[in-house]
PDB file of N, CA, C and O in Angstrom:
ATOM      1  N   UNK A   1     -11.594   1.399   8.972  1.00  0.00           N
ATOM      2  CA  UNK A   1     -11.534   2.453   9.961  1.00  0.00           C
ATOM      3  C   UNK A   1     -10.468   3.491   9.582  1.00  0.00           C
ATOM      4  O   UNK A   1     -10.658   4.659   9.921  1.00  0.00           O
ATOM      5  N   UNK A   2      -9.163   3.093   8.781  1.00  0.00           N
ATOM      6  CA  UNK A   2      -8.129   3.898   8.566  1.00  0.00           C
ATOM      7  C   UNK A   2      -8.629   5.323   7.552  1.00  0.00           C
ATOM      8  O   UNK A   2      -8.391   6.530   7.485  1.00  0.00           O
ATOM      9  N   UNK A   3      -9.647   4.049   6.703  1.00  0.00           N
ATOM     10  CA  UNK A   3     -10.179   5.196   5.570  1.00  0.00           C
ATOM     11  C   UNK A   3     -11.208   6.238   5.920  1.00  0.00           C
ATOM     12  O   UNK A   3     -11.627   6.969   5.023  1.00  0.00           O
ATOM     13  N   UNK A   4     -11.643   6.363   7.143  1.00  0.00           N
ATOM     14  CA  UNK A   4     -12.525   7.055   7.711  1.00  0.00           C
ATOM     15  C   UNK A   4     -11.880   8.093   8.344  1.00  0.00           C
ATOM     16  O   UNK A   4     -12.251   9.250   8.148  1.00  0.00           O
ATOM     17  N   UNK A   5     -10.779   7.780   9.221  1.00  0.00           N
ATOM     18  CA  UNK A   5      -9.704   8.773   9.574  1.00  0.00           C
ATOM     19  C   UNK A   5      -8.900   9.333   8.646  1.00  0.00           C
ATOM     20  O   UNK A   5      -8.224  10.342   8.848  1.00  0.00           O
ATOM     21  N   UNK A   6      -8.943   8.732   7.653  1.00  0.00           N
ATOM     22  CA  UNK A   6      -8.820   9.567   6.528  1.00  0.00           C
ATOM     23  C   UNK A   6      -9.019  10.434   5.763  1.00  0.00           C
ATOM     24  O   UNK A   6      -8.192  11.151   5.200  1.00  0.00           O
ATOM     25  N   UNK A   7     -10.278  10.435   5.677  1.00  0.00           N
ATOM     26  CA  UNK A   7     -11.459  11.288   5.178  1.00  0.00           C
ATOM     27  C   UNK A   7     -11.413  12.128   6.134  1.00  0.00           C
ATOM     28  O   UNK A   7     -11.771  13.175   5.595  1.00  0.00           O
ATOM     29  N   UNK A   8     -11.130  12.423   7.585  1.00  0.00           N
ATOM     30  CA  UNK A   8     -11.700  13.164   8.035  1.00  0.00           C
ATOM     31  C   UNK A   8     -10.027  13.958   8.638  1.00  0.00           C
ATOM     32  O   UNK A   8      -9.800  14.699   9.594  1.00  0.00           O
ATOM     33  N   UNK A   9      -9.250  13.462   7.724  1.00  0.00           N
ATOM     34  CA  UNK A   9      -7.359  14.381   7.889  1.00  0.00           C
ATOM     35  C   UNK A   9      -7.393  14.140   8.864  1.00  0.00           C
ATOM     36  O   UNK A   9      -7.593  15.104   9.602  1.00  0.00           O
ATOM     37  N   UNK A  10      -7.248  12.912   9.476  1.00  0.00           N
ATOM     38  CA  UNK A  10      -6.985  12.735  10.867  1.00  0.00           C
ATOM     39  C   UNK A  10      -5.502  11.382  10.475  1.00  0.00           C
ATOM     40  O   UNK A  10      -5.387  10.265  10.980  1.00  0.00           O
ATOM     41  N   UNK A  11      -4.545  12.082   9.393  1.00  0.00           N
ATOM     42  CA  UNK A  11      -3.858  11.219   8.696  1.00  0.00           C
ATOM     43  C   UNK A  11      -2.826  10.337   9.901  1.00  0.00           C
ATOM     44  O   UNK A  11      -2.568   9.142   9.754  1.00  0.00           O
ATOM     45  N   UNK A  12      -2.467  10.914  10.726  1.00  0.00           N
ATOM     46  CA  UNK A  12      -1.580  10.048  11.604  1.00  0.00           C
ATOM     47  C   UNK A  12      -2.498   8.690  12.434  1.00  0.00           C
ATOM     48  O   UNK A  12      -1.985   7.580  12.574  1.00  0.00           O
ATOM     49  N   UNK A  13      -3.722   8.981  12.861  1.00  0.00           N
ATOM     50  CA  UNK A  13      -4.872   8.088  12.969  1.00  0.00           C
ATOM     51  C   UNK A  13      -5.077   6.825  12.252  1.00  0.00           C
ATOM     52  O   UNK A  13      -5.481   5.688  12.495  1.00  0.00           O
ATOM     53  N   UNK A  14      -4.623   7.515  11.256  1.00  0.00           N
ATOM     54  CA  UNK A  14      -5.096   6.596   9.792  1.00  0.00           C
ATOM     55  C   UNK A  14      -3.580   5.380   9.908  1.00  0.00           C
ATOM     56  O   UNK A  14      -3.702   4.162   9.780  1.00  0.00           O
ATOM     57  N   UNK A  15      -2.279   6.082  10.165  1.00  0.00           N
ATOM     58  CA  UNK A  15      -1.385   5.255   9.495  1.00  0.00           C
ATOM     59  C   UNK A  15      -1.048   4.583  11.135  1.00  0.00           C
ATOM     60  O   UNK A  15      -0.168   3.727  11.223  1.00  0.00           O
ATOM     61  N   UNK A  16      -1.569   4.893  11.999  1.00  0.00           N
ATOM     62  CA  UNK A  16      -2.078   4.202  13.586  1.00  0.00           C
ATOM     63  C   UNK A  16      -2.499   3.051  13.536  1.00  0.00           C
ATOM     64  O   UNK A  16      -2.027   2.033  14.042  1.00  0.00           O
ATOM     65  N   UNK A  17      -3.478   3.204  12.870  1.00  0.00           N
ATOM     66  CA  UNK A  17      -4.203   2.143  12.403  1.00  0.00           C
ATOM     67  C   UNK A  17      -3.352   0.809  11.536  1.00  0.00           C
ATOM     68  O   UNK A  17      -3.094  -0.362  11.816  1.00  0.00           O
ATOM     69  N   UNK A  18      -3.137   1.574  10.532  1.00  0.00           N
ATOM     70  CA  UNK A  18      -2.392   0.808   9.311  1.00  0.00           C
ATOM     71  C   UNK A  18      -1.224  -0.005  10.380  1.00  0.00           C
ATOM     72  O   UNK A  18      -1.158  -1.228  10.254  1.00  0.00           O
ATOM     73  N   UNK A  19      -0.569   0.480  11.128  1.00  0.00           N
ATOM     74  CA  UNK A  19       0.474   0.115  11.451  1.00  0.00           C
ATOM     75  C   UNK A  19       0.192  -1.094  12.976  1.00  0.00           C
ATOM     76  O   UNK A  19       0.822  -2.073  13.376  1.00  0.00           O
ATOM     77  N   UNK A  20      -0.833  -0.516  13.374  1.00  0.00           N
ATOM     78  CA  UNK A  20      -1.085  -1.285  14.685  1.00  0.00           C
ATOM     79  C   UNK A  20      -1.939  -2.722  14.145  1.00  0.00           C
ATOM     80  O   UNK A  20      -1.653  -3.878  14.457  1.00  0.00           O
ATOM     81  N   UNK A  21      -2.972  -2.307  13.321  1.00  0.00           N
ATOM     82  CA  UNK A  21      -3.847  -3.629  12.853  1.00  0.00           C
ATOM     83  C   UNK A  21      -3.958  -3.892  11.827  1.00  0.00           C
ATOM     84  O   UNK A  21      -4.515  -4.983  11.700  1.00  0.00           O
ATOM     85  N   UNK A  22      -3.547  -3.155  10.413  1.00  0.00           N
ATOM     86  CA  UNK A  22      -3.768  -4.030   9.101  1.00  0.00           C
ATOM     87  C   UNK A  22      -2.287  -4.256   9.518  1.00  0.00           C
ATOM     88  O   UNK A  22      -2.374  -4.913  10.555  1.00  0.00           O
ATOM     89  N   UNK A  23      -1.302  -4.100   9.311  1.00  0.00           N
ATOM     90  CA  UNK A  23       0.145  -5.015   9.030  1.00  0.00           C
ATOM     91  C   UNK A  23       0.196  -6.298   9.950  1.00  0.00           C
ATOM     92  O   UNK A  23       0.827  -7.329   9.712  1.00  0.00           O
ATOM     93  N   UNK A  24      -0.759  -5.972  11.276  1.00  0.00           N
ATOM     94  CA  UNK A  24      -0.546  -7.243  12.539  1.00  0.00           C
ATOM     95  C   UNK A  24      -0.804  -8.534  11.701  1.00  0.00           C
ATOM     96  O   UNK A  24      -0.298  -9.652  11.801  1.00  0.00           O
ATOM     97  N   UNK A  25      -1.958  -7.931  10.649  1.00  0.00           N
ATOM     98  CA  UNK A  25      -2.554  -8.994  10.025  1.00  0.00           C
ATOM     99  C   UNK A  25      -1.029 -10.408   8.692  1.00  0.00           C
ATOM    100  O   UNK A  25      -1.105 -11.547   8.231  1.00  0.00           O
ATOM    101  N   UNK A  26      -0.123  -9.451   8.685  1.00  0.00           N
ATOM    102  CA  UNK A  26       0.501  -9.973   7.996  1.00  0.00           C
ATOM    103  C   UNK A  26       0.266 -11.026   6.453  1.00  0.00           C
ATOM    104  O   UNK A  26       0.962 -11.884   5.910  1.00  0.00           O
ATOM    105  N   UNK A  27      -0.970 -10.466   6.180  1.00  0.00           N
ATOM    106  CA  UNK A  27      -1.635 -11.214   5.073  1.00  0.00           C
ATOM    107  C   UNK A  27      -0.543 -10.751   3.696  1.00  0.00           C
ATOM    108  O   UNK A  27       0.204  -9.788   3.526  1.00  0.00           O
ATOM    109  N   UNK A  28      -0.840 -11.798   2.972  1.00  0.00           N
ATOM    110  CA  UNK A  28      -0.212 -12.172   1.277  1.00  0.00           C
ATOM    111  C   UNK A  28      -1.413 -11.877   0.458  1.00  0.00           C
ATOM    112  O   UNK A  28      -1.272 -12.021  -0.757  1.00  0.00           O
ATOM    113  N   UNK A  29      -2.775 -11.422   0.978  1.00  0.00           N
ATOM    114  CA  UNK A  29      -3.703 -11.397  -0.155  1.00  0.00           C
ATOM    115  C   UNK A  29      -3.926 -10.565  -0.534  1.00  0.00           C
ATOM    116  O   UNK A  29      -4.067  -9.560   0.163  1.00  0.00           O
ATOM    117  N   UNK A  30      -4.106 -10.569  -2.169  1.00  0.00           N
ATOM    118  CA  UNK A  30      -3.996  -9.214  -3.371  1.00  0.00           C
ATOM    119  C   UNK A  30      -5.223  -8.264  -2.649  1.00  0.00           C
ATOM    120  O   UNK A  30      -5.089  -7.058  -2.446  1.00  0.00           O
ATOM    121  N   UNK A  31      -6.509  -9.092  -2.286  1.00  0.00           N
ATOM    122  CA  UNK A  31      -7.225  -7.887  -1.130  1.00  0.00           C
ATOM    123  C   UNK A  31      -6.772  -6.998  -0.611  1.00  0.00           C
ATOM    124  O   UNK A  31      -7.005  -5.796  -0.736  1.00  0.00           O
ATOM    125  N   UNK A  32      -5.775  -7.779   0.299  1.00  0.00           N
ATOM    126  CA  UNK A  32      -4.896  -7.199   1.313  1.00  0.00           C
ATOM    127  C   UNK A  32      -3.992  -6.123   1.005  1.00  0.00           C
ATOM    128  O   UNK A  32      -3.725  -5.062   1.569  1.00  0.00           O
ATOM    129  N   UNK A  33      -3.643  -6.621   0.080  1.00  0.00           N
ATOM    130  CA  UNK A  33      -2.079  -5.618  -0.762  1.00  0.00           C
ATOM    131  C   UNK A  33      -2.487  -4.525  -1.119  1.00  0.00           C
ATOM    132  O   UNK A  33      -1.898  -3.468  -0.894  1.00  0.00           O
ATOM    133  N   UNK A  34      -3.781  -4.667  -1.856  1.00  0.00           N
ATOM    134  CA  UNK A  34      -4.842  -3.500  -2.706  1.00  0.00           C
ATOM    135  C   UNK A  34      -4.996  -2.575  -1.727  1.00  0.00           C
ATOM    136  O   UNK A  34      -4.629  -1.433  -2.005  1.00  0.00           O
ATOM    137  N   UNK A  35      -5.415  -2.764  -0.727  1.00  0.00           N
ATOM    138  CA  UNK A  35      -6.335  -1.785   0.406  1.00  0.00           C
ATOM    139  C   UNK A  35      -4.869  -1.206   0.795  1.00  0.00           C
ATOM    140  O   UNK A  35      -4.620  -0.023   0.561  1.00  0.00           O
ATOM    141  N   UNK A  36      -3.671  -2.261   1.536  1.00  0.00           N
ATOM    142  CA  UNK A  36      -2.544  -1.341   2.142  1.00  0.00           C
ATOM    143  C   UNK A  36      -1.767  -0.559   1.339  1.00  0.00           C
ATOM    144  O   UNK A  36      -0.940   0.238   1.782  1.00  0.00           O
ATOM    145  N   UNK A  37      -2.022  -0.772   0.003  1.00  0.00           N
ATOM    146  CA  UNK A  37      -1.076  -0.055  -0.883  1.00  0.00           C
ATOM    147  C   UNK A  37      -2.360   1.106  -1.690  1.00  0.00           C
ATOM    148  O   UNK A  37      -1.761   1.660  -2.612  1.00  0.00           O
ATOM    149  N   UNK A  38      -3.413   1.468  -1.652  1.00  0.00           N
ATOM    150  CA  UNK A  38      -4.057   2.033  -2.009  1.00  0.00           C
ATOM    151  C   UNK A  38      -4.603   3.197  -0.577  1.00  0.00           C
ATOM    152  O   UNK A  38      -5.468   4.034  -0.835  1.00  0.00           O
ATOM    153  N   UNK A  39      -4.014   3.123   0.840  1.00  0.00           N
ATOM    154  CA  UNK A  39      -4.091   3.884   1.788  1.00  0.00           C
ATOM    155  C   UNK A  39      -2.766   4.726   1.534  1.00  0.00           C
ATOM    156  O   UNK A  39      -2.650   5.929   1.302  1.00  0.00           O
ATOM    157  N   UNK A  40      -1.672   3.600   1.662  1.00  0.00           N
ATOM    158  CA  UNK A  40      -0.178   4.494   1.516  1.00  0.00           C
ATOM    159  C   UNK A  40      -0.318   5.398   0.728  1.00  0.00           C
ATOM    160  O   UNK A  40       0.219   6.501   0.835  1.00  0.00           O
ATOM    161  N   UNK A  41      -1.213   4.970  -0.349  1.00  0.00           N
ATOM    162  CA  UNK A  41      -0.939   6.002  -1.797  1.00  0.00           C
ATOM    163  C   UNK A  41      -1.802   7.134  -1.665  1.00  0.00           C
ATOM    164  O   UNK A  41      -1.503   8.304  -1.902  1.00  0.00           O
ATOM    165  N   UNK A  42      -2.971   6.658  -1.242  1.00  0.00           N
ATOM    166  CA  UNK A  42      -3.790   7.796  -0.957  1.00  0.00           C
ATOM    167  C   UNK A  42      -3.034   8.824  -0.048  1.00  0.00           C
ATOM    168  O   UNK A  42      -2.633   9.719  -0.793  1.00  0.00           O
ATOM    169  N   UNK A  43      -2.700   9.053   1.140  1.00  0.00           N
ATOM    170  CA  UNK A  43      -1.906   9.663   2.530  1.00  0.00           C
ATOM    171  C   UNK A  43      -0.579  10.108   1.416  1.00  0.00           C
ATOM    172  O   UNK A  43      -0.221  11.285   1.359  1.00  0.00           O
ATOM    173  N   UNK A  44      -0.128   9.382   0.837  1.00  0.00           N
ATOM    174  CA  UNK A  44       1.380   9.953   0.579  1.00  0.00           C
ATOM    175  C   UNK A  44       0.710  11.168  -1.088  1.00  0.00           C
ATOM    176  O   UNK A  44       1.536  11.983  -1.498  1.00  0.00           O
ATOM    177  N   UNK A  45      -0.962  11.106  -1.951  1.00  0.00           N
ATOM    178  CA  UNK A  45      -1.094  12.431  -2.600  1.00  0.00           C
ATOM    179  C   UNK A  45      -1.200  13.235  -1.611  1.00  0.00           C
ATOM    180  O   UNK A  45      -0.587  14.284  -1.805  1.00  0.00           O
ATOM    181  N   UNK A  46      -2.106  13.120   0.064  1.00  0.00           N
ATOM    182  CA  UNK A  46      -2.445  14.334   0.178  1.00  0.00           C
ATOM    183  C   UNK A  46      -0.713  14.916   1.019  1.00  0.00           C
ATOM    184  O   UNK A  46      -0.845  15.865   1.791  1.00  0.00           O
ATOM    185  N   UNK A  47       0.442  14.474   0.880  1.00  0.00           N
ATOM    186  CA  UNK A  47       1.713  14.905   1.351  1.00  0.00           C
ATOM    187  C   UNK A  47       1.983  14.155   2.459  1.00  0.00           C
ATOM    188  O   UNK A  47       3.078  14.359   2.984  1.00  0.00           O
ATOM    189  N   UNK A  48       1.165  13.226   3.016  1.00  0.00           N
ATOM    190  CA  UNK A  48       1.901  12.786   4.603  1.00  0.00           C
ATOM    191  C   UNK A  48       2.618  11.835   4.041  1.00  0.00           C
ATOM    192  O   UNK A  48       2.342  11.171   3.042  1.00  0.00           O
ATOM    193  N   UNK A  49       3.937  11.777   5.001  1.00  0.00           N
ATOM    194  CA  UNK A  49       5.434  10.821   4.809  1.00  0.00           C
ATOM    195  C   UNK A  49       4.851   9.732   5.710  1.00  0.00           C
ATOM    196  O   UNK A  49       4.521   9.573   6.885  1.00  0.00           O
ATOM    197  N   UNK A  50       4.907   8.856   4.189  1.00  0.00           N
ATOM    198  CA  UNK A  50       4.551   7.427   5.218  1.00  0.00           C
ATOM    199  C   UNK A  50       5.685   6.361   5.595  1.00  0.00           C
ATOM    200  O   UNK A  50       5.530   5.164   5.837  1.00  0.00           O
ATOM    201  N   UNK A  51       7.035   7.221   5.580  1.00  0.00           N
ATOM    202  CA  UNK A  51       7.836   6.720   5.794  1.00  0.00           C
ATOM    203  C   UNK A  51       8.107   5.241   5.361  1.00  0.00           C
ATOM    204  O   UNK A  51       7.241   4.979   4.526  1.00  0.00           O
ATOM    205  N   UNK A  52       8.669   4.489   5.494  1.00  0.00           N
ATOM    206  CA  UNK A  52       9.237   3.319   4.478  1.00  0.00           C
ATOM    207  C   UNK A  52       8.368   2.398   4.879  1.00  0.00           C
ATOM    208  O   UNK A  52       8.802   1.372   5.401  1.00  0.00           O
ATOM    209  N   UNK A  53       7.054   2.584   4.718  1.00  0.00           N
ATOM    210  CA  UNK A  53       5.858   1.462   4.823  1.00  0.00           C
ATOM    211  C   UNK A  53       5.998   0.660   3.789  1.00  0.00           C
ATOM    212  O   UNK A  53       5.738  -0.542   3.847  1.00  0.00           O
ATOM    213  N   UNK A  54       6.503   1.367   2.556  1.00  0.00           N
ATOM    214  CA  UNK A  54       6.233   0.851   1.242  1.00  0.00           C
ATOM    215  C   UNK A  54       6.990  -0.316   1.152  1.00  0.00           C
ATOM    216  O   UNK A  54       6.589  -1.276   0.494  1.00  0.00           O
ATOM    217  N   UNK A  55       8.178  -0.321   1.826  1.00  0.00           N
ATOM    218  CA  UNK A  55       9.241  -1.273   1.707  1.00  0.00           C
ATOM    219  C   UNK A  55       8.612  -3.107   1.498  1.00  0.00           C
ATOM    220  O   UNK A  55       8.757  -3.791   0.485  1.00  0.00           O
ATOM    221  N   UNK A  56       8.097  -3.418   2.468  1.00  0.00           N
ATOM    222  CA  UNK A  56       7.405  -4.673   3.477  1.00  0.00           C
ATOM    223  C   UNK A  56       6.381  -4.708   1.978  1.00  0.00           C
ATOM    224  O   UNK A  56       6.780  -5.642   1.283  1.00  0.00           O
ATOM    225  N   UNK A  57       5.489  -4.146   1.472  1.00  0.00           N
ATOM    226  CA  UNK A  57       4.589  -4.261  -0.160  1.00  0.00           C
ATOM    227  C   UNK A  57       5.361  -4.174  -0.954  1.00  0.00           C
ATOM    228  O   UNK A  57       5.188  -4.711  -2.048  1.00  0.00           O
ATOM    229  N   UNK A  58       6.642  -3.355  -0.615  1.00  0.00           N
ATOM    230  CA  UNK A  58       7.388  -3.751  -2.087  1.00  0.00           C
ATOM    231  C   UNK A  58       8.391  -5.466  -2.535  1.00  0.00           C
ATOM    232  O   UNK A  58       8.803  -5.798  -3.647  1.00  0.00           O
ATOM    233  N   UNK A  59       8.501  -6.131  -1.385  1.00  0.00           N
ATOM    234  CA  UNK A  59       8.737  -7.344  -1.356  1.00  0.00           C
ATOM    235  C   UNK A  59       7.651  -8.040  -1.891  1.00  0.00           C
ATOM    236  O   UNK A  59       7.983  -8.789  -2.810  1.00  0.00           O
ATOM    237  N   UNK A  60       6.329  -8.037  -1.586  1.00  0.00           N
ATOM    238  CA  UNK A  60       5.579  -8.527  -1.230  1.00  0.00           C
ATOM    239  C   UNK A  60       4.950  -8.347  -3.528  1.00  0.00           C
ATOM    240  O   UNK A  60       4.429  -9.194  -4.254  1.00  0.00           O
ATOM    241  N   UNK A  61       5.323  -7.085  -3.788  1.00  0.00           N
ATOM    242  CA  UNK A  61       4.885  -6.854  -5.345  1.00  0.00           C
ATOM    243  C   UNK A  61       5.971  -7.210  -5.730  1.00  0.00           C
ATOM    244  O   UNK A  61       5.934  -7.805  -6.807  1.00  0.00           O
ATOM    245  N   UNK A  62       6.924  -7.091  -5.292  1.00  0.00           N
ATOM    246  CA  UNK A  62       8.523  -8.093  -6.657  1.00  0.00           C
ATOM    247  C   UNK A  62       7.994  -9.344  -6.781  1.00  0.00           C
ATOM    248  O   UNK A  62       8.503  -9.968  -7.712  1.00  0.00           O
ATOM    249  N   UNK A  63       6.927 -10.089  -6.010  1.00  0.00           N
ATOM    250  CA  UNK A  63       6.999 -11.625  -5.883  1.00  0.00           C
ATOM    251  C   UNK A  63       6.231 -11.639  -7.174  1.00  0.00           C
ATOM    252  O   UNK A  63       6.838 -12.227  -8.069  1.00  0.00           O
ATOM    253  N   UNK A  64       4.895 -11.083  -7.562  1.00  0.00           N
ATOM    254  CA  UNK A  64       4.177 -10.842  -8.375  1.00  0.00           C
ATOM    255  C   UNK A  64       3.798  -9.911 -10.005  1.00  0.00           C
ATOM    256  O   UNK A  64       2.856  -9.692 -10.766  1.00  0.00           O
ATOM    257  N   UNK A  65       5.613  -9.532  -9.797  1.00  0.00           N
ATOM    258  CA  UNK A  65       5.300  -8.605 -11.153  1.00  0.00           C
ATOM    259  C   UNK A  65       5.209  -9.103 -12.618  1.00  0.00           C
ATOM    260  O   UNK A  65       5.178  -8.315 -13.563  1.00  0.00           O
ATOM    261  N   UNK A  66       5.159 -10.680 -12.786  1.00  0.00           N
ATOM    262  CA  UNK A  66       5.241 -11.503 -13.520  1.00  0.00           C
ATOM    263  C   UNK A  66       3.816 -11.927 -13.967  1.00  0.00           C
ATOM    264  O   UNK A  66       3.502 -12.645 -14.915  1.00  0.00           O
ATOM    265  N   UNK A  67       3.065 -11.330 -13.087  1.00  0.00           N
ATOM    266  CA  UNK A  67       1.566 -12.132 -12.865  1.00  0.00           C
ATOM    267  C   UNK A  67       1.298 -11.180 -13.558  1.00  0.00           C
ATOM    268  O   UNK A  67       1.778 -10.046 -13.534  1.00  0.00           O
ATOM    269  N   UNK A  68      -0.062 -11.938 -14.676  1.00  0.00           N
ATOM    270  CA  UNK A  68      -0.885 -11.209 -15.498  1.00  0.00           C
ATOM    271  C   UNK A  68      -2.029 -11.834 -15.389  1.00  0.00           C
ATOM    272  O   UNK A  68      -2.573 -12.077 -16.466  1.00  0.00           O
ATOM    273  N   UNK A  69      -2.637 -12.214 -14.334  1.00  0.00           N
ATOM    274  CA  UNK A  69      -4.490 -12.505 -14.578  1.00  0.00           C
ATOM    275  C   UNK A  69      -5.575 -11.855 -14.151  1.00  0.00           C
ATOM    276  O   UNK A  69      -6.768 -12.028 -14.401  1.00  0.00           O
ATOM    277  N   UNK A  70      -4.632 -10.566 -13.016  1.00  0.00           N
ATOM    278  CA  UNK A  70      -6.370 -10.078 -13.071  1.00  0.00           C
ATOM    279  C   UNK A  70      -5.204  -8.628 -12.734  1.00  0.00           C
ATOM    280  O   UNK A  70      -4.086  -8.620 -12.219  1.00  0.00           O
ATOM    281  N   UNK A  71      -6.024  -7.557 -13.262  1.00  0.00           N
ATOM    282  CA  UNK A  71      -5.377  -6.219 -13.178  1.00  0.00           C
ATOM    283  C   UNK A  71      -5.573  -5.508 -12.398  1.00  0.00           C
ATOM    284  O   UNK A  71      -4.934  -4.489 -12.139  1.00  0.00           O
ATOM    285  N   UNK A  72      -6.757  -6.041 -11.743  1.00  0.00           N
ATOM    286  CA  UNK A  72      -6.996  -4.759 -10.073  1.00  0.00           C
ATOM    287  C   UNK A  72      -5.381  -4.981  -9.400  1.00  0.00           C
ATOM    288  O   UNK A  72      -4.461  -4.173  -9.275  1.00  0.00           O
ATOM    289  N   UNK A  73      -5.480  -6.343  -9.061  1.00  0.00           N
ATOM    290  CA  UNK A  73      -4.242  -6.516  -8.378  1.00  0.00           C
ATOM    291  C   UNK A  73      -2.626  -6.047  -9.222  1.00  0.00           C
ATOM    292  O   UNK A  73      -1.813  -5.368  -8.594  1.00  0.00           O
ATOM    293  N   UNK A  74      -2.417  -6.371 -10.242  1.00  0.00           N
ATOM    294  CA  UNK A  74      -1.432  -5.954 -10.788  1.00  0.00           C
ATOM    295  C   UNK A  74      -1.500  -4.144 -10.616  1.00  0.00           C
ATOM    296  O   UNK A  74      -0.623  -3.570  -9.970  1.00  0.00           O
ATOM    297  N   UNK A  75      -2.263  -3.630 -11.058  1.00  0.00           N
ATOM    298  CA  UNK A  75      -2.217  -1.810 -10.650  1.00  0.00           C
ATOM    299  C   UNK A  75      -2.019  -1.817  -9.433  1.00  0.00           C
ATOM    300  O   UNK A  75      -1.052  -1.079  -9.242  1.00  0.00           O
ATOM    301  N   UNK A  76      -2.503  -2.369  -8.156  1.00  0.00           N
ATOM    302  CA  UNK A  76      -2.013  -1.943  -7.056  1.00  0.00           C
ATOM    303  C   UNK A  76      -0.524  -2.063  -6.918  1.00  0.00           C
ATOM    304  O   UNK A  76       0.216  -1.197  -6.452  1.00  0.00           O
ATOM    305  N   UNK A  77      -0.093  -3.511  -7.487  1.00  0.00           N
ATOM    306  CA  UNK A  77       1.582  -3.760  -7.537  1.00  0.00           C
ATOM    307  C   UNK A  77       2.461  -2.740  -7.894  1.00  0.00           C
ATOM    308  O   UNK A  77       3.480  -2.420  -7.281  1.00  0.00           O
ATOM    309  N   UNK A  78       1.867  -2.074  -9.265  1.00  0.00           N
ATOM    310  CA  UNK A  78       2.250  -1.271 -10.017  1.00  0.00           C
ATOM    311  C   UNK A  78       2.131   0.176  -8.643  1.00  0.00           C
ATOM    312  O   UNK A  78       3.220   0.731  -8.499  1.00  0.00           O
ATOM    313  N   UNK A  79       1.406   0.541  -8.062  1.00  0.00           N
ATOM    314  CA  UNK A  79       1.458   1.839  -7.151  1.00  0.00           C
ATOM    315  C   UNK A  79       2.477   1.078  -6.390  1.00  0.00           C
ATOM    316  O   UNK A  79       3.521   1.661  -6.685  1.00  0.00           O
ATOM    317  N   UNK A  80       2.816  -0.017  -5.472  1.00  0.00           N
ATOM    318  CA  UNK A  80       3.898   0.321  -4.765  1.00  0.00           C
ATOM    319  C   UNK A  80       5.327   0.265  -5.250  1.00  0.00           C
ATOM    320  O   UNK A  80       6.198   0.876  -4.631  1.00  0.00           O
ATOM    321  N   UNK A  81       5.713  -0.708  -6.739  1.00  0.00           N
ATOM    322  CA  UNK A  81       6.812  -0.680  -7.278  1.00  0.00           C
ATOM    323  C   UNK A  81       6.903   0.601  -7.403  1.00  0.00           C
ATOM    324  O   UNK A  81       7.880   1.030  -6.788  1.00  0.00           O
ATOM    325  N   UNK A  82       5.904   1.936  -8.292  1.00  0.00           N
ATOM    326  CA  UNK A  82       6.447   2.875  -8.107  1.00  0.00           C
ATOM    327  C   UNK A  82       6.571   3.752  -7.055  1.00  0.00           C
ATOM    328  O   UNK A  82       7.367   4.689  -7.121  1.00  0.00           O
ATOM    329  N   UNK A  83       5.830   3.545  -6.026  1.00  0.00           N
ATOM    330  CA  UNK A  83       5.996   4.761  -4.836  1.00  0.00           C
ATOM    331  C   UNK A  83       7.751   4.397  -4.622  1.00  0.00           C
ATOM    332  O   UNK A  83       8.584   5.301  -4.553  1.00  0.00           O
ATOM    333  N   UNK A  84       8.101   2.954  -4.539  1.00  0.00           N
ATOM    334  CA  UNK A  84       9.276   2.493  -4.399  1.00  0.00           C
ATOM    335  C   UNK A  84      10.665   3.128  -5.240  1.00  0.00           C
ATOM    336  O   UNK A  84      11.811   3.003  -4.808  1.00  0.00           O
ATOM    337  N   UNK A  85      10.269   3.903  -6.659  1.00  0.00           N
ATOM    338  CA  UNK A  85      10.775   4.038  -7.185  1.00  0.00           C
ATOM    339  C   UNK A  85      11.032   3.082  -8.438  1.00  0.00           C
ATOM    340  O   UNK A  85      11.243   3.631  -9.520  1.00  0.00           O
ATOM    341  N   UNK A  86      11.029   1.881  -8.374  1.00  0.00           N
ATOM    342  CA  UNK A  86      11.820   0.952  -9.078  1.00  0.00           C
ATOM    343  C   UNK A  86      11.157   0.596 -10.399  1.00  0.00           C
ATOM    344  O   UNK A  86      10.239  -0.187 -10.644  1.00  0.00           O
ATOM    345  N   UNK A  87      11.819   1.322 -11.114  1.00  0.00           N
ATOM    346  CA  UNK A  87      11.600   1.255 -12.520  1.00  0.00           C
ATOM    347  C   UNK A  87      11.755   0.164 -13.114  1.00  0.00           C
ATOM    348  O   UNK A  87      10.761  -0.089 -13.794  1.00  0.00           O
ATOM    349  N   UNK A  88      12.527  -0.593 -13.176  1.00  0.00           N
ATOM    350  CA  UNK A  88      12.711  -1.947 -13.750  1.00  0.00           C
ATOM    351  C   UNK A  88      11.736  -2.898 -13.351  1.00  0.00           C
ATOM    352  O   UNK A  88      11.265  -3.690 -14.167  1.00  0.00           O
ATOM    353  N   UNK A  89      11.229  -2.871 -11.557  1.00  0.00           N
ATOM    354  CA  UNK A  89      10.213  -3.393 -11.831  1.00  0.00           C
ATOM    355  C   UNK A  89       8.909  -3.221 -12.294  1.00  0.00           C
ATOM    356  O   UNK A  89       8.333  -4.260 -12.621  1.00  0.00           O
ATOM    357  N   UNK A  90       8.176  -1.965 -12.427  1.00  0.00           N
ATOM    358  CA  UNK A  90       6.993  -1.317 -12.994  1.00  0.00           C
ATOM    359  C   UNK A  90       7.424  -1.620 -14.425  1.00  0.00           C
ATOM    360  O   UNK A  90       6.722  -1.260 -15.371  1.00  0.00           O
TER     361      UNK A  90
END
């Protein structure tokens, strides 16, 4: 639903969403990580401040930057270490 309010620049909608029902979900799965860290990223090209969402995925990708078996998930890791900044870990 976030990505639909998305599409349609209804960006505060979108991170409404993100914030009220995907995080409620509190999931660990690379699914999970992929989609919330591939919305942040999307919203934060077209300029909206998603304010320190990234933080809560960036714990969540330090646990995993060691992991090398499947690369969908590692690239998503890789978008929030860097939205994060943190070079050492990317």
């Amino acid at each position: 639903m976030a990505l639909f309010h998305y599409e349609l620049g209804r960006y505060d909608r979108a991170l409404e969403i993100y914030d009220n029902d995907v995080l409620a979900e509190g999931s660990e799965d690379f699914r999970d990580i992929a989609n919330e860290a591939s919305l942040l990223w999307r919203l934060r090209l077209e300029g909206v401040d998603v304010g320190e969402r990234f933080d809560q995925l960036h714990g969540l990708a330090l646990k995993r930057v060691e992991d090398a078996t499947l690369v969908f998930s590692s690239l998503h890791h890789l978008l929030i270490v860097l939205a994060k900044d943190d070079a050492p870990a990317a």
